[in-house]
C-alpha angles and dihedrals in degrees: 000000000000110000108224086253091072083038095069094036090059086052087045093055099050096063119073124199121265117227126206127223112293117210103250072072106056086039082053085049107049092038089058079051096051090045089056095046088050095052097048091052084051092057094041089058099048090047087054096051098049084043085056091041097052091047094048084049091048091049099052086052094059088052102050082046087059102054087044097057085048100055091052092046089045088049091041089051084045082051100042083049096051092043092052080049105057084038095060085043096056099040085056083054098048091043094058097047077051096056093042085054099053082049102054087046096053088048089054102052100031088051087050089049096046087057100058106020096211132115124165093352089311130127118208139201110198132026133200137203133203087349107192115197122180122173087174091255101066129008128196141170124220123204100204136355130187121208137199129139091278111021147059125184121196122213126191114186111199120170092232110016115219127184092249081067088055100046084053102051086053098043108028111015095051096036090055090041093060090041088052093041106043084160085071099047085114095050126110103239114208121193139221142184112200117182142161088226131030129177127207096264101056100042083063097044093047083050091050088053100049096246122151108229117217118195139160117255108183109308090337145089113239111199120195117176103138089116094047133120144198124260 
């Protein structure tokens, strides 16, 4: 039978010393932290540099874009320019086909007119062309007259006749004629439209009026004034 003496050895026995952490540990320890830290930093720098080269990248980019865009908007106000260019040019041109136009027209029909002297039923003495009037206050210009001791015939010559033309001759032409010629105050004033195109609408409307229409038919001046009235 075991003596208490053996039965404290065999307790003894079973347990085994535990031994705290030497410091070859803690150093192991601290140096795998450090590792870690190390390699963290590591990342942190290249993902900052990647973070400083995309921006610079970036950056450049934006730049590029910019001068790009400047460029564009420098050749579109070169090419704004030239087109408002070629456009001015053209409407000088096609002014002054207008106005020789205008011209040719007024020859025309004030030459017609000179060779016979008549207009709605009328015999004149004495014709005018392009006839400028100015008292200071008001100033007009008008294409062709027609004179005799009782009468006066207005003429405007257009190279396509509208009704606006014709609402001007009524309201503004005849009006300014009587203010500029006060001598012929007592005179009958016939009107007249002559023009090298007429539509529908205006023939009507000049016939509604009483104004005589003058157009060209072949090499001839075809006169029509049995509608018209005096003003």
């Amino acid at each position: 039978m075991a003596t208490t003496e053996e039965k404290m050895n065999e307790g003894a026995g079973m347990r085994q010393p535990q031994m705290g952490l030497t410091f070859e540990d803690v150093w192991a320890m601290f140096q795998e932290t450090d590792k870690k830290f190390q390699e963290t930093d590591k990342k942190f720098q290249e993902t900052d540099r990647l973070i400083k080269e995309n921006a610079k990248s970036i950056k450049e980019s934006i730049k590029e874009s910019i001068k790009e865009t400047e460029r564009l908007i420098k050749e579109n106000a070169e090419s704004i320019k030239e087109t408002g260019r070629v456009v001015k040019e053209n409407a000088i041109q096609l002014g002054g086909m207008s106005n020789n136009d205008g011209a040719a027209a007024e020859e025309l029909f004030a030459s017609s007119l000179a060779e016979k002297m008549m207009f709605a039923g009328q015999h004149y003495d004495e014709i005018s062309t392009n006839l400028n009037k100015d008292n200071k206050k008001i100033a007009a210009e008008f294409d062709i007259v027609l004179y005799n001791g009782t009468s006066v015939a207005l003429i405007e010559i257009k190279c396509k006749a509208s009704e606006k033309h014709l609402e001007q001759l009524v309201t503004k032409k005849l009006p300014t004629f009587r203010i500029l010629f006060p001598m012929y105050k007592d005179y009958t004033i016939y009107l007249g439209i002559g023009s090298l195109s007429f539509e529908l609408e205006v023939l009507e409307k000049a016939r509604e009026l009483g104004i005589g229409i003058l157009r060209q038919k072949g090499d001839t001046l075809e006169v029509d004034t049995e509608h018209i009235r005096a003003y």
